[in-house]
C-alpha positions as CSV (number, residue, x, y, z in Angstrom):
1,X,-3.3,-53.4,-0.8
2,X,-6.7,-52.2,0.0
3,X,-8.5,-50.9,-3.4
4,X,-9.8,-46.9,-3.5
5,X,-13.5,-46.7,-2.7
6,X,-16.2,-44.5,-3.5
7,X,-19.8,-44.6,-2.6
8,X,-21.9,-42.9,-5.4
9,X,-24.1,-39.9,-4.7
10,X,-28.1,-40.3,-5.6
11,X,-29.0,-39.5,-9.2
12,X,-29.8,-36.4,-11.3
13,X,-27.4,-34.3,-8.9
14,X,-25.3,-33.0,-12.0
15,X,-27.8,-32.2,-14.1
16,X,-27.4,-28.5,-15.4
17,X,-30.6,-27.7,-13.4
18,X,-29.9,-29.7,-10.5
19,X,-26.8,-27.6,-9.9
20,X,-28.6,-24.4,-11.0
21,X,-31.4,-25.2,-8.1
22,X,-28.9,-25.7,-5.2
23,X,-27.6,-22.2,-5.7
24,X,-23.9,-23.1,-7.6
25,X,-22.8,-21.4,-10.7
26,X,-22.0,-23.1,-14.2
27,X,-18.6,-22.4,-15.4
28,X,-18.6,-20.9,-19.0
29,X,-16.2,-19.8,-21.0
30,X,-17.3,-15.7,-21.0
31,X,-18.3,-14.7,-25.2
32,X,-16.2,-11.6,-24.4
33,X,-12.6,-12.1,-22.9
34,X,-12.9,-16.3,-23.2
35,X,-12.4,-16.0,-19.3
36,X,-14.4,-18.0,-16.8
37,X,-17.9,-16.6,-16.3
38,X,-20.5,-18.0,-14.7
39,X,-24.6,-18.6,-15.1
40,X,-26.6,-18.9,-12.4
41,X,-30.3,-17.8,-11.8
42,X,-31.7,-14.7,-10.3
43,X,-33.6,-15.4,-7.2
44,X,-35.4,-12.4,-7.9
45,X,-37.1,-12.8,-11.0
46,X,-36.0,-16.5,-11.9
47,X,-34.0,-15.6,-14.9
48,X,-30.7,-17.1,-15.9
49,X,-27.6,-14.7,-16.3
50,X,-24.3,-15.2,-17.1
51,X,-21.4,-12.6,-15.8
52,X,-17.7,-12.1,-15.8
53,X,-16.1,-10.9,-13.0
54,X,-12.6,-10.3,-15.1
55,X,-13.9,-8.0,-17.9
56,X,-17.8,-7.8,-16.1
57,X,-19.7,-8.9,-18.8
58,X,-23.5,-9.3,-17.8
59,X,-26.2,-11.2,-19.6
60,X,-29.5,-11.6,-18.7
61,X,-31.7,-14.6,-20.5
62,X,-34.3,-11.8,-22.1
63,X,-37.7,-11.5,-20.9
64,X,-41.0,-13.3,-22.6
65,X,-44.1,-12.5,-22.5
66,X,-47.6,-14.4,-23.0
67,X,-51.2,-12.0,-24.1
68,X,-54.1,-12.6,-23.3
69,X,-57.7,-11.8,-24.1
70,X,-59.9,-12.3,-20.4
71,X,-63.4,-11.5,-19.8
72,X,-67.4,-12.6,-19.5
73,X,-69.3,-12.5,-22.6
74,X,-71.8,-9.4,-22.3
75,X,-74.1,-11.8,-24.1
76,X,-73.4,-15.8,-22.6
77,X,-71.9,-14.5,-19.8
78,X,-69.1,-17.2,-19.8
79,X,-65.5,-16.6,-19.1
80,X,-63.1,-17.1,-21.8
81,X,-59.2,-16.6,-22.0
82,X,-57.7,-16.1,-25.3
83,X,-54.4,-16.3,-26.0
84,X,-53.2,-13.5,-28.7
85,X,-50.9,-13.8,-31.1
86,X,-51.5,-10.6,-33.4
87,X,-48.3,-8.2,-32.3
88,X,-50.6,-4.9,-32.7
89,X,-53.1,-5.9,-30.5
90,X,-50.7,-6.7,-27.7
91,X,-50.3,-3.4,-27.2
92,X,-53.8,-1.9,-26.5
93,X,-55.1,-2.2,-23.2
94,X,-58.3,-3.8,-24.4
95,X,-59.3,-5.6,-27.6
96,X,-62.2,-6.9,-29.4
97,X,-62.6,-10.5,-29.2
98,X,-65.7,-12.7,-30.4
99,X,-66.8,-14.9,-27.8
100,X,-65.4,-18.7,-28.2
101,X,-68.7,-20.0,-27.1
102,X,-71.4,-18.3,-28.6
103,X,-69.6,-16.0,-31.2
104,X,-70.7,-12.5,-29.8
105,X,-67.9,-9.7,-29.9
106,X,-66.9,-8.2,-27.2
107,X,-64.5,-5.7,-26.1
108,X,-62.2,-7.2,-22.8
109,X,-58.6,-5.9,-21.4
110,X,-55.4,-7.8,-22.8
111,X,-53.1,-8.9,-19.5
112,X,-49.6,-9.6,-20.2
113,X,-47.8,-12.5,-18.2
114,X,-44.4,-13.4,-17.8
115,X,-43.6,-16.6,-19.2
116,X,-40.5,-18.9,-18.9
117,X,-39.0,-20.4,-21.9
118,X,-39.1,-23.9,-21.1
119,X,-35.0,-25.6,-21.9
120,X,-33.7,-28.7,-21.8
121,X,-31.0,-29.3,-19.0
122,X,-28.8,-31.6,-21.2
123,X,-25.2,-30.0,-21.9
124,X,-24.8,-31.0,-26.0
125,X,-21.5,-30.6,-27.8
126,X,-19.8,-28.7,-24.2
127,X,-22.3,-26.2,-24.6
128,X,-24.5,-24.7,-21.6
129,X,-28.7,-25.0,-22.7
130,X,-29.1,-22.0,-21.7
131,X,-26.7,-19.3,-23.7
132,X,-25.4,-21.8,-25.7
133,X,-21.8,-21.3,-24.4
134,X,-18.8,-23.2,-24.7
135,X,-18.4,-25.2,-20.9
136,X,-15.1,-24.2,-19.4
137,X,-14.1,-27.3,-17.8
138,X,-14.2,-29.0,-21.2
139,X,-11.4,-30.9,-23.0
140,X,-11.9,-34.1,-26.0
141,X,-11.0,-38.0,-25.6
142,X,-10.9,-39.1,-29.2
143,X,-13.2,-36.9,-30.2
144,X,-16.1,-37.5,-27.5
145,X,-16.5,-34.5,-25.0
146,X,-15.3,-34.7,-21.9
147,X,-16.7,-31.9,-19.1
148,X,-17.6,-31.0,-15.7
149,X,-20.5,-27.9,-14.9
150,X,-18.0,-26.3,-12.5
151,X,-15.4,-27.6,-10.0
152,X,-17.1,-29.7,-7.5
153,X,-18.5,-31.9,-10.3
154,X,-15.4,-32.5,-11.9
155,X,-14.1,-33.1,-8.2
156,X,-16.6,-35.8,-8.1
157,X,-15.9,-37.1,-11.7
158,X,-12.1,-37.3,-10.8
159,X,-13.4,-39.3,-7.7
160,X,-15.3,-41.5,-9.6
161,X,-13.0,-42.7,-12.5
162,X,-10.3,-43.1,-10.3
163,X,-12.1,-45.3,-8.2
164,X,-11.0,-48.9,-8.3
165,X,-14.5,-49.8,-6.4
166,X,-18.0,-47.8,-7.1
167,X,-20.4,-48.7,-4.4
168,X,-24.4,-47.2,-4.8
169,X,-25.9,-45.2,-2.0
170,X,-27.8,-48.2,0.2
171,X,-31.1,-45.8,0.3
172,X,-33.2,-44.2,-1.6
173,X,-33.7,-43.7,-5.3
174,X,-31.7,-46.4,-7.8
175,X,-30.5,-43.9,-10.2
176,X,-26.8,-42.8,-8.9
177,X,-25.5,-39.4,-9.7
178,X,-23.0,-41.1,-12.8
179,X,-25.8,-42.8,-14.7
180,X,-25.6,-39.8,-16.8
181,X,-21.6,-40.5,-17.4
182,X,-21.2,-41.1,-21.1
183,X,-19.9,-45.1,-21.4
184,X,-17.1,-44.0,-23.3
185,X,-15.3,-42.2,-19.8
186,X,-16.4,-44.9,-17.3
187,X,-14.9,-47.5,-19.4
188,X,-11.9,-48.9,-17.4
189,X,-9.7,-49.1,-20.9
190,X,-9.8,-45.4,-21.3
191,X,-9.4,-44.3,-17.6
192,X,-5.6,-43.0,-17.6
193,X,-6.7,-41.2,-20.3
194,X,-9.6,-40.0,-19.2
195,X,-7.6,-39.2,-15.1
196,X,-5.1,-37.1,-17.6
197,X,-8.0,-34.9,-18.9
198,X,-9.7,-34.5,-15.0
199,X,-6.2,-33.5,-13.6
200,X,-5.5,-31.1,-16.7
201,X,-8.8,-29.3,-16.3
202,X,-8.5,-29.2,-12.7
203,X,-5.6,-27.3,-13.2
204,X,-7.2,-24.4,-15.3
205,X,-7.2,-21.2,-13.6
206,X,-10.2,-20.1,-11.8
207,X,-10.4,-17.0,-13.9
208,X,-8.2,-15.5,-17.1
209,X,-6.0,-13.6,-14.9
210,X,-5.8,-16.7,-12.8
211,X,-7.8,-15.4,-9.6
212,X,-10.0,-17.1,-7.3
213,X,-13.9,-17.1,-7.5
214,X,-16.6,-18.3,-5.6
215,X,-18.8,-20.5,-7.3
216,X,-21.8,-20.4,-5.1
217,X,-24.3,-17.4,-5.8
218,X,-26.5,-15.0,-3.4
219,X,-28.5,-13.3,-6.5
C-alpha cells in the first residue's frame, strides 16, 4: 500500500505576518458576540483591524504618533532633529529648543509623524499579537495549544500530520513552512490525537450563525 505524501511548503509561510502580507484574514474569536471575526490590515493606511461580519464589530489598531523638533541653528547653522517627549509641547506648532551642538536656543516647528508600533508575529497562549484575542481555530492536547491562523493553515496542518511521508521543497530556502510546528503535534505518538483536534476544528462554523465568509481581504 503506497504511504500518503506530502511535500512541505518553504518556511515562514504561517507566520501571523506572513499571512497578514499575502492579503488573508486571521480568524479571531470577535470580544463582542465570541463569533468569528477577522484581522487583516488596511491597505490604506497599514493599520491592523479586526471586524465581525455577524454583529459588525470594528476595531481599528489606534493611531501613534512620533514629535519632533527640526530646524538649522540661527547661530551654528547645523540641522538637528529632536525627538519630544514633553505632551504640552506636542501641541504647539513651534517650540523652543537649544541647539544639540552648540547650545543656542532656538525657536523651530514640531512635525508630527505616524509611527508603527513595532509587534512580534508569534501567536502566544492562542492569542493573535496584535489585539490580543483568543485564535478561533484553537483547541488543547494535554494542555499545550493546538491552532491554525485561519482555514487554509489548518488545511495544511491536517495535511501535514496526517502524512505518513514529509518530503522538503527540493529548492530554495532550508527552513520548511512546519519548522515552526511545536514538537509536541508533529510527534507521531500523539498524531490520532492531534488528526481528532484538526478534524474537530475544521468542523467549526465559519461564523456564529454558521454562515460562510471569505477569508481573503480587499481593504
Amino acid at each position: 500500500m503506497e504511504q500518503k505524501r506530502f511535500k512541505d511548503e518553504h518556511g515562514y509561510k504561517y507566520d501571523f505576518s506572513a499571512v497578514i502580507r499575502r492579503g488573508e484574514q486571521v480568524a479571531v474569536h470577535c470580544p463582542r458576540c465570541q463569533g468569528q471575526a477577522f484581522i487583516s490590515r488596511s491597505k490604506k493606511n497599514c493599520y491592523y483591524v479586526v471586524r465581525c461580519s455577524h454583529c459588525y464589530y470594528t476595531y481599528q489598531q489606534p493611531e501613534s504618533y512620533t514629535f519632533y523638533a527640526r530646524g538649522v541653528c540661527n547661530h551654528c547653522e547645523r540641522y538637528f532633529n529632536i525627538e519630544i517627549h514633553d505632551d504640552r509641547t506636542k501641541l504647539h506648532k513651534n517650540t523652543n529648543i537649544n541647539c544639540p551642538h552648540c547650545e543656542t536656543r532656538n525657536q523651530v516647528p514640531v512635525h508630527r509623524v505616524q509611527s508603527h508600533e513595532w509587534h512580534t508575529d508569534v501567536v502566544q497562549n492562542g492569542k493573535d499579537p496584535i489585539f490580543q484575542l483568543q485564535l478561533y481555530f484553537l483547541d488543547y492536547y494535554r494542555g499545550k495549544p493546538v491552532w491554525a491562523l485561519n482555514r487554509i493553515h489548518l488545511n495544511y496542518l491536517l495535511s501535514y500530520i496526517s502524512a505518513e511521508l514529509r518530503e522538503k521543497p527540493t529548492s530554495g530556502m532550508m527552513r520548511t513552512a512546519s519548522h515552526s510546528i511545536p514538537k509536541y503535534i508533529k510527534d507521531a505518538k500523539n498524531r490520532q490525537a492531534i488528526l481528532r483536534i484538526l478534524q474537530k476544528l475544521q468542523h467549526k462554523p465559519a461564523t456564529k450563525g454558521g454562515a460562510s465568509i471569505h477569508e481573503h481581504t480587499n481593504f
